[in-house]
DRENNU-968473 format. One line per field, with one value per residue (C-alpha): residue in three letters; x, z, y. Coordinates in steps of 0.2 Angstrom, whole numbers, plus 5000, padded with zeros to 4 digits. Layout:
N
torgu ALA; ...;
xx X; ...;
zz Z; ...;
yy Y; ...;
//
This chain:
411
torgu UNK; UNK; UNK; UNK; UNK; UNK; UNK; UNK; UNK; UNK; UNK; UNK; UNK; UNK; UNK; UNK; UNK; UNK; UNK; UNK; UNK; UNK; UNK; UNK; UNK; UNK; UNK; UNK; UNK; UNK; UNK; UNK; UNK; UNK; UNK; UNK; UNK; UNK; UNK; UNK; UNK; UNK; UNK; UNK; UNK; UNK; UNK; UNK; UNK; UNK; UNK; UNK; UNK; UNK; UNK; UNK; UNK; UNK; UNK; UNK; UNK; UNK; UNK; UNK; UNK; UNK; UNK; UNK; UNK; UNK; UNK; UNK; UNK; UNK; UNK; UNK; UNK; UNK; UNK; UNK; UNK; UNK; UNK; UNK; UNK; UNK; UNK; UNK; UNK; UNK; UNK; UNK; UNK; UNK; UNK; UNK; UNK; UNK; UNK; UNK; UNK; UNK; UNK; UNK; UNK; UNK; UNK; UNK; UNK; UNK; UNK; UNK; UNK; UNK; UNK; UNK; UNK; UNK; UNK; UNK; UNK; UNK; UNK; UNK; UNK; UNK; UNK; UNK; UNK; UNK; UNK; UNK; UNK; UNK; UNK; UNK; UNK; UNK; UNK; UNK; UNK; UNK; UNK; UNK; UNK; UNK; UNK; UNK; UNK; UNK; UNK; UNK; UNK; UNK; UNK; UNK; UNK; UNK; UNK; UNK; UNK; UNK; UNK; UNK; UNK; UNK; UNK; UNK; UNK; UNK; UNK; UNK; UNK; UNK; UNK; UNK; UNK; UNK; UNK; UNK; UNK; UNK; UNK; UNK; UNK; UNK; UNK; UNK; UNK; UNK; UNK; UNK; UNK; UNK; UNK; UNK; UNK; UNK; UNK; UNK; UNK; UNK; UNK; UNK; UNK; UNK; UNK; UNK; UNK; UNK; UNK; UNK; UNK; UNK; UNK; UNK; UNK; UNK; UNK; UNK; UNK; UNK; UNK; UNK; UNK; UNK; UNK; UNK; UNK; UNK; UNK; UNK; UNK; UNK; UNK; UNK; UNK; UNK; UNK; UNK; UNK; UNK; UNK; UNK; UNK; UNK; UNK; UNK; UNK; UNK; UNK; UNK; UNK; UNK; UNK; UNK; UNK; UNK; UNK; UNK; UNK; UNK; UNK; UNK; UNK; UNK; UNK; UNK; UNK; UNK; UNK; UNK; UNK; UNK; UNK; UNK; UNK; UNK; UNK; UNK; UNK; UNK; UNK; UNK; UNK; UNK; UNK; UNK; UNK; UNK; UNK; UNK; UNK; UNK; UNK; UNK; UNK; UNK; UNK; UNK; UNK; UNK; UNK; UNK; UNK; UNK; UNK; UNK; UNK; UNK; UNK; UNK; UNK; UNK; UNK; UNK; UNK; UNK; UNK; UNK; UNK; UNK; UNK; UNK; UNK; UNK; UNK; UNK; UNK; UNK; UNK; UNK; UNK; UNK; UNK; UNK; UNK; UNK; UNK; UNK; UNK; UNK; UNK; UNK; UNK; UNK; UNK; UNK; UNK; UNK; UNK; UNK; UNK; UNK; UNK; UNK; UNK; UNK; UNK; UNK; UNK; UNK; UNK; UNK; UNK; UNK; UNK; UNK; UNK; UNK; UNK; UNK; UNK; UNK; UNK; UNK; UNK; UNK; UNK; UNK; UNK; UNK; UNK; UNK; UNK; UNK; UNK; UNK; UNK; UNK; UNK; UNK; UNK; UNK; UNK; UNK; UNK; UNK; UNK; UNK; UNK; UNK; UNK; UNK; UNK; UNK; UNK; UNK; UNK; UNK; UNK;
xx 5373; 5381; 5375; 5378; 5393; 5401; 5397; 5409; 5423; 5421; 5420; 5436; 5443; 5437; 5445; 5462; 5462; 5459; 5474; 5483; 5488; 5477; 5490; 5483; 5492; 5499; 5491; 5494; 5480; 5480; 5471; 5475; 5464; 5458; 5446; 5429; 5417; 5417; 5427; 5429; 5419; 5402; 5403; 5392; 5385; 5366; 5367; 5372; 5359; 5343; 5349; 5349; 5332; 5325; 5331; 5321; 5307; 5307; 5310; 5294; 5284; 5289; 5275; 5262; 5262; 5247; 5255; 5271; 5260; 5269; 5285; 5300; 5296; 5313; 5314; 5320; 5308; 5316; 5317; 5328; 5339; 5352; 5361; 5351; 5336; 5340; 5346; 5328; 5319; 5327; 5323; 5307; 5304; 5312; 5302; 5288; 5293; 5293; 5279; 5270; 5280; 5276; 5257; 5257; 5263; 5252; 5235; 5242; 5243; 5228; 5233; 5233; 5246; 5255; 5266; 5281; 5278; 5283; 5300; 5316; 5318; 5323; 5339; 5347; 5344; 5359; 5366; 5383; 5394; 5401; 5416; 5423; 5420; 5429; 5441; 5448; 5451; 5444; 5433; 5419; 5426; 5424; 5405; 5401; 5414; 5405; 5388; 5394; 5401; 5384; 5377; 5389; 5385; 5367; 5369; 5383; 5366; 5353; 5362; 5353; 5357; 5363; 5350; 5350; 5340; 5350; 5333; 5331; 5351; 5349; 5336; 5344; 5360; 5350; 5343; 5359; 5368; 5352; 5356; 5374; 5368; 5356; 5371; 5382; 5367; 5364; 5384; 5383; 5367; 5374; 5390; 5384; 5372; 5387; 5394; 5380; 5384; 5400; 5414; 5434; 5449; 5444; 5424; 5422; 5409; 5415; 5404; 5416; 5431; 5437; 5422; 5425; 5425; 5408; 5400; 5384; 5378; 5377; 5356; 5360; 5372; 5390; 5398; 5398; 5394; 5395; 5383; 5391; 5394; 5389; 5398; 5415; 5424; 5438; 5457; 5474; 5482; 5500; 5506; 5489; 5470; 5456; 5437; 5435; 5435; 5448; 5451; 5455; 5462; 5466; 5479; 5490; 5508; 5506; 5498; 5479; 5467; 5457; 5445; 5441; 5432; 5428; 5432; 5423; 5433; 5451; 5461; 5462; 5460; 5444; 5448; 5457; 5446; 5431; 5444; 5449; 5430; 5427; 5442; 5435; 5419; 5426; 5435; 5420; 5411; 5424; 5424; 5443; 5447; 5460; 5461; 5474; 5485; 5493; 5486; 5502; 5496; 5503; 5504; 5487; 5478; 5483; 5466; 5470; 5452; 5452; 5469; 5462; 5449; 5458; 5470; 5456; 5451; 5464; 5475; 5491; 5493; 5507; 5506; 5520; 5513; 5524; 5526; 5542; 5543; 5542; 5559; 5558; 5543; 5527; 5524; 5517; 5516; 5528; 5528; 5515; 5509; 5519; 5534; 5529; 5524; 5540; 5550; 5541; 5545; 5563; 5567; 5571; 5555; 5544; 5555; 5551; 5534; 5532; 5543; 5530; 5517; 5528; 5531; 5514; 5501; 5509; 5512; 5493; 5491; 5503; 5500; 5481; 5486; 5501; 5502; 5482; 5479; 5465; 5467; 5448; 5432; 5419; 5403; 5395; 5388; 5396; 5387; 5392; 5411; 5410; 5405; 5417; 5434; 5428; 5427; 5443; 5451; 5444; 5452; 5468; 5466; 5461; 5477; 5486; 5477; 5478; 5500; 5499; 5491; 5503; 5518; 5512; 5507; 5524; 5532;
zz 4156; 4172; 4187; 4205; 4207; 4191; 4197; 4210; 4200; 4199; 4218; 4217; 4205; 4214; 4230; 4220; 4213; 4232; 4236; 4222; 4213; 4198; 4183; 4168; 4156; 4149; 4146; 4141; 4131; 4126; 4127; 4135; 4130; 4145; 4143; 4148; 4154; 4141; 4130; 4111; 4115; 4116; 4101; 4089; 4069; 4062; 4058; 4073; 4083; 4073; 4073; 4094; 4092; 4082; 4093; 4108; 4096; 4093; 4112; 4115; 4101; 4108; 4123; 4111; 4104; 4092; 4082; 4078; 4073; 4072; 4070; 4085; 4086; 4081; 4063; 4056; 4039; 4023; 4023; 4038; 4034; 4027; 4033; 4021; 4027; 4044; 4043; 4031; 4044; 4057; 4048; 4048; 4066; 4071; 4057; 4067; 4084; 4082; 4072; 4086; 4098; 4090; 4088; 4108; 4109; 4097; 4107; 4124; 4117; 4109; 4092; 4074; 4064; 4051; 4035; 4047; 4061; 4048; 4046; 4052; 4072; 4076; 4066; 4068; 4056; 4045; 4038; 4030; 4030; 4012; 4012; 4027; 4023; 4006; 4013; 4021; 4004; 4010; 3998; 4001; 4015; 4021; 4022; 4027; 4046; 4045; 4046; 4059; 4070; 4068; 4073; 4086; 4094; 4094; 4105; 4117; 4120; 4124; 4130; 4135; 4149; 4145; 4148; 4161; 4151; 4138; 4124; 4124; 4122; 4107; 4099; 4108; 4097; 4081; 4082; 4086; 4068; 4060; 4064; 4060; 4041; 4041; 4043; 4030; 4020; 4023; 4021; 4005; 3998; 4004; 3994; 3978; 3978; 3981; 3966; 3955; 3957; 3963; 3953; 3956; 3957; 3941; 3942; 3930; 3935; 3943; 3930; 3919; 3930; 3932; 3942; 3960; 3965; 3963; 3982; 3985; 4005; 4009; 4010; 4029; 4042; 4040; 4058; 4074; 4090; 4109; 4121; 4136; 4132; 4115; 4116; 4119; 4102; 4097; 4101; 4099; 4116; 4124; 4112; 4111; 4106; 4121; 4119; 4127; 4128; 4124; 4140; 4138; 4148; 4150; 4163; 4169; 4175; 4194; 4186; 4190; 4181; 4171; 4161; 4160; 4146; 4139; 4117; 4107; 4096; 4095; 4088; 4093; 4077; 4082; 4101; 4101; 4100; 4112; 4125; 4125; 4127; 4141; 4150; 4148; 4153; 4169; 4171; 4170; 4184; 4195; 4196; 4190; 4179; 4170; 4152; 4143; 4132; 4127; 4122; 4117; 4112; 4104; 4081; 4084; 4087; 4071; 4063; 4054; 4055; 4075; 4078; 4067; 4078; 4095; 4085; 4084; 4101; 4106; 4111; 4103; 4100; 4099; 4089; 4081; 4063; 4066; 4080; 4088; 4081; 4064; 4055; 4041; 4036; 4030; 4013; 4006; 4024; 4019; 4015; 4022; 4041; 4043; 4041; 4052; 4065; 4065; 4066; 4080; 4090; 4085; 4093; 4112; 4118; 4107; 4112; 4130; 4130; 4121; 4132; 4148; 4136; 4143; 4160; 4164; 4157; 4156; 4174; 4176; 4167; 4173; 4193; 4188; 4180; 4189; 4207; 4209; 4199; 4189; 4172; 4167; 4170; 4179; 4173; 4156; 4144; 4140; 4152; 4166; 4159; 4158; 4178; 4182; 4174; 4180; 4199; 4195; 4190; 4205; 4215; 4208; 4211; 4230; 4233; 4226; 4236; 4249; 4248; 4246; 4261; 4271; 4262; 4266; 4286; 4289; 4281;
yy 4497; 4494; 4486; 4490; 4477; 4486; 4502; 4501; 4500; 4519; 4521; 4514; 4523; 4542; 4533; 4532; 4549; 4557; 4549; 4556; 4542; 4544; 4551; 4550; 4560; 4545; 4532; 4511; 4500; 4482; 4464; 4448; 4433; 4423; 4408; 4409; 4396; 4385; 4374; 4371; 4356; 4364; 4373; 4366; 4371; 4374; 4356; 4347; 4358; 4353; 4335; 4336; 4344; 4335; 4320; 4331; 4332; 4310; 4308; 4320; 4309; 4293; 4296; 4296; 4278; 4280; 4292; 4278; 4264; 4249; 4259; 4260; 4277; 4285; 4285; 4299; 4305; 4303; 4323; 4324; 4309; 4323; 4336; 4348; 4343; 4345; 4363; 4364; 4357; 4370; 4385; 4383; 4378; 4393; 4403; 4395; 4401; 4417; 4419; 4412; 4424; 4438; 4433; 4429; 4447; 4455; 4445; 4452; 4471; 4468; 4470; 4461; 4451; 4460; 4456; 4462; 4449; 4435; 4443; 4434; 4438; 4454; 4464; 4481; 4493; 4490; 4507; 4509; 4523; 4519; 4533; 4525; 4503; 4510; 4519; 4503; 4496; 4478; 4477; 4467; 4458; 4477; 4478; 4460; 4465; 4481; 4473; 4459; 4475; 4481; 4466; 4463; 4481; 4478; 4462; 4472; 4485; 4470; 4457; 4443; 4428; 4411; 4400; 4386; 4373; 4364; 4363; 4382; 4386; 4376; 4385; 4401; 4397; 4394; 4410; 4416; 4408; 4415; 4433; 4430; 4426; 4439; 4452; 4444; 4444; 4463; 4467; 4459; 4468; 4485; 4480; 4475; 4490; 4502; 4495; 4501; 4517; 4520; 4527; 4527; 4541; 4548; 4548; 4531; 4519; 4502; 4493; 4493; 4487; 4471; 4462; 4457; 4437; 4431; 4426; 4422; 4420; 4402; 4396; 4390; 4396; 4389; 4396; 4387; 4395; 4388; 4380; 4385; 4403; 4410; 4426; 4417; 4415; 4403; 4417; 4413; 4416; 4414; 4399; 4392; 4395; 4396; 4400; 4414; 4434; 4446; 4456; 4473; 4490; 4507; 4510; 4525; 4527; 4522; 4504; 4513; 4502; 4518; 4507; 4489; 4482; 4464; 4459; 4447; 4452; 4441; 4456; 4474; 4483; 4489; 4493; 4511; 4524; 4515; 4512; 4530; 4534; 4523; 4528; 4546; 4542; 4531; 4549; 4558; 4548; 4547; 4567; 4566; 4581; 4577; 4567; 4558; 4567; 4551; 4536; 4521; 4503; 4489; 4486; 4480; 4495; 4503; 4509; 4527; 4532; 4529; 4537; 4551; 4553; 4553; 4568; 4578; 4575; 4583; 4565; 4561; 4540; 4532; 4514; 4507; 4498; 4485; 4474; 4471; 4455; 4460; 4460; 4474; 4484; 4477; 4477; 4494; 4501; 4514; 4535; 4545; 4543; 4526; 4535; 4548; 4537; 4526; 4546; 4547; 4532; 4533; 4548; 4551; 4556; 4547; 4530; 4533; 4536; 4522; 4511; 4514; 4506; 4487; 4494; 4498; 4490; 4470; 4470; 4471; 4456; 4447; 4451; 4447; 4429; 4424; 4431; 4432; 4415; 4420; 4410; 4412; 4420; 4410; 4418; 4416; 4430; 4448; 4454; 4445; 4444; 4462; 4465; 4451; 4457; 4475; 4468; 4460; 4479; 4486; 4474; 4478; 4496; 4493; 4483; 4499; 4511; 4499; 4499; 4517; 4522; 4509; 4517; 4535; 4531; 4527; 4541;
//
C-alpha cells in the first residue's frame, strides 16, 4: 500500500538502527488530531447534495429551450419540491449510474447483464464474528460499528482519489452515504438474526427476554460527509473540534518514530493492536531484529480483546482504564483485570515504565506542531494523509540521526 515517497520512511528508519539508536524494547503509542484540508463548511447531507445536482441537472436543461416550453426553465417538479423527494430523486439517479457502469463494463468484456449488476455499488462481504461483537456487551450498537469497521477497512484497502471536479465529488459523496447506510443496514440484519437464535449464561433463548429498543434503518442516509476531503471526520482536538484525521504513532525511548499511521477514527479504542502490527512490520522491513516487549498508551487504548492479543504475542501493555483526569474509578471498572492493571501501574516499576509513555511520545507531537509549525495536513484522501504524516515521521527521525551523528563526531 505504500508508494515510493512512503517507502522511505523505512530507509530512514534502517539508517537510525545502524547508528544504534533504534531501542525498542519499550515502546509509546498515541493520537494527536490535526485538521486536514478541509472545513466543516464543505460538509454537506444526502439532501443538500441532490438539491446542487439537481440544480447541475436544470442549468444543463436550460440549453435546451424546447424542452421548457413557455416556462423560465428552473422550476423544480412537484416531486422534488421536498426534501423526500429530493433524496428519492437521488437514489435512483445513482441506482442509474451504476447500472449503466456496470453495463459499459460488461459490453467492454463482452459479457451480459445480470440480476447482480442492478445491486447497490460495490460492498464488502459483511461477516460477523458474533462471540467477539457480544463479548463487548454493546449490544446492537455492537454490530452496527462492527459493520462500519468493516466498511471502513474495505475503503482503507481501495482508496480512491479526491476528485478535482466539483459535479463528480457530489455524486462521489452520495455514493459514499449510500455505502454508509448499506453497512448500518447489514450491521442491523446480522444483529437481529443473532437474536433468533442466540441464548444467554444459562442456554435460554433471547426470545423471551426483555426485547431490545425497536430501530429500524432510516430509508435514506442521515450522516454528513465532506467536499473537500471525505475521509476527514469532525474530532474533538486541543479544546476545540477540527475536521480532520487522527494522527497516530509508535515511538521508542530515544524519540525514534517506529510506526506512523493516519485515524478516521476520533477515538483510539480500536488503535492498539494495529499499531503494534505496523510497528513490527516497519521493524521487519527495516531488517531491525529486535521487537517491543512493552507497548504503554494512554486510557484510550483500553480494548481487553486487543491487549489479549498483544499478551499472547508475547508483548506486555501497559494502559491505565482511567485517565489521569479521572477522579475515582469508573463505574463497574472494578475486580478482575482492572484491578490488576491499576496493581501494576501503582508499583515502582510499573509507574516508570508507564511515566516514559509522557516523556517520549508527546514531545513528538509537540516538536512536530509547535517548533516545526505544522498545524494540518495539506493533501486530501487517506491515502495521501497517510504518505504525508509518514514524510513528516521520517523527517523527524532524520533530524535525530542527523544530531546524533554531530554529537558522536565530536566525541
Amino acid at each position: 500500500m505504500d508508494n515510493p515517497l512512503a517507502g522511505l520512511f523505512g530507509e530512514v528508519l534502517e539508517l537510525c538502527d545502524r547508528a544504534g539508536l533504534v531501542e525498542c524494547g519499550v515502546v509509546a503509542l498515541d493520537g494527536t488530531k490535526l485538521p486536514g484540508n478541509a472545513t466543516r463548511e464543505t460538509s454537506v447531507d444526502f439532501g443538500q447534495i441532490a438539491e446542487e445536482l439537481i440544480q447541475v441537472a436544470i442549468a444543463t436543461d436550460k440549453a435546451e429551450d424546447e424542452e421548457h416550453g413557455e416556462g423560465r426553465g428552473d422550476e423544480l417538479p412537484d416531486e422534488l419540491q421536498t426534501d423526500e423527494g429530493r433524496r428519492a430523486w437521488l437514489a435512483r439517479e445513482l441506482a442509474a449510474r451504476r447500472q449503466a457502469k456496470r453495463k459499459s463494463n460488461h459490453e467492454d468484456e463482452g459479457g451480459s447483464e445480470s440480476e447482480a449488476d442492478n445491486e447497490p455499488g460495490p460492498q464488502p462481504g459483511y461477516e460477523f464474528d458474533a462471540e467477539q461483537i457480544v463479548a463487548r456487551v454493546q449490544g446492537r450498537d455492537g454490530w452496527l460499528l462492527d459493520a462500519k469497521r468493516q466498511l471502513d477497512r474495505e475503503r482503507w484497502q481501495t482508496p480512491a482519489p479526491v476528485t478535482r471536479a466539483r459535479e463528480d465529488r457530489l455524486w462521489d459523496a452520495a455514493e459514499r452515504l449510500e455505502r454508509d447506510l448499506a453497512a448500518l443496514r447489514a450491521g442491523n440484519e446480522a444483529y437481529e438474526q443473532w437474536r433468533v437464535t442466540a441464548t444467554d449464561r444459562l442456554g435460554r433463548s433471547l426470545q423471551g427476554n426483555r426485547l431490545p429498543k425497536p430501530y429500524t434503518p432510516p430509508m435514506s442516509p442521515q450522516t454528513t460527509v465532506n467536499l473537500s476531503d471525505p475521509d476527514t471526520h469532525l474530532m474533538k482536538g486541543h479544546k476545540i473540534f477540527v475536521q480532520g484525521y487522527n494522527a497516530q504513532a509508535v515511538v521508542d525511548t530515544n524519540q525514534i518514530v517506529i510506526a506512523a499511521e493516519v485515524s478516521t477514527e476520533p477515538v483510539d479504542f480500536s488503535a492498539l493492536e494495529p499499531l503494534m502490527s505496523a510497528a513490527r512490520r516497519e521493524l521487519e522491513r527495516a531488517n531491525i531484529s529486535t521487537e517491543p516487549r512493552v507497548a504503554v498508551a494512554d486510557s484510550g487504548f483500553w480494548n481487553e480483546q486487543q491487549m489479549d492479543k498483544l499478551a499472547a504475542d508475547g508483548i506486555a501493555v501497559l494502559v491505565p482504564p482511567e485517565s489521569g483526569k479521572r477522579k475515582g474509578q469508573r463505574p463497574g471498572w472494578s475486580g478482575g483485570r482492572y484491578s490488576w492493571m491499576r496493581g501494576l501501574l501503582a508499583n515502582d516499576h510499573g509507574r516508570e515504565l508507564y511515566r516514559q509513555r509522557r516523556q517520549v511520545i508527546e514531545p513528538v507531537f509537540g516538536h512536530t506542531k509547535h517548533n516545526r509549525k505544522f498545524t494540518q495536513f495539506h493533501r486530501r484522501g487517506r491515502a495521501a494523509v497517510r504518505t504525508e504524516w509518514r514524510l513528516l515521521m521520517m523527517t523527524h527521525n532524520l533530524t535525530k540521526l542527523y544530531r546524533h551523528q554531530i554529537a558522536t563526531a565530536g566525541a
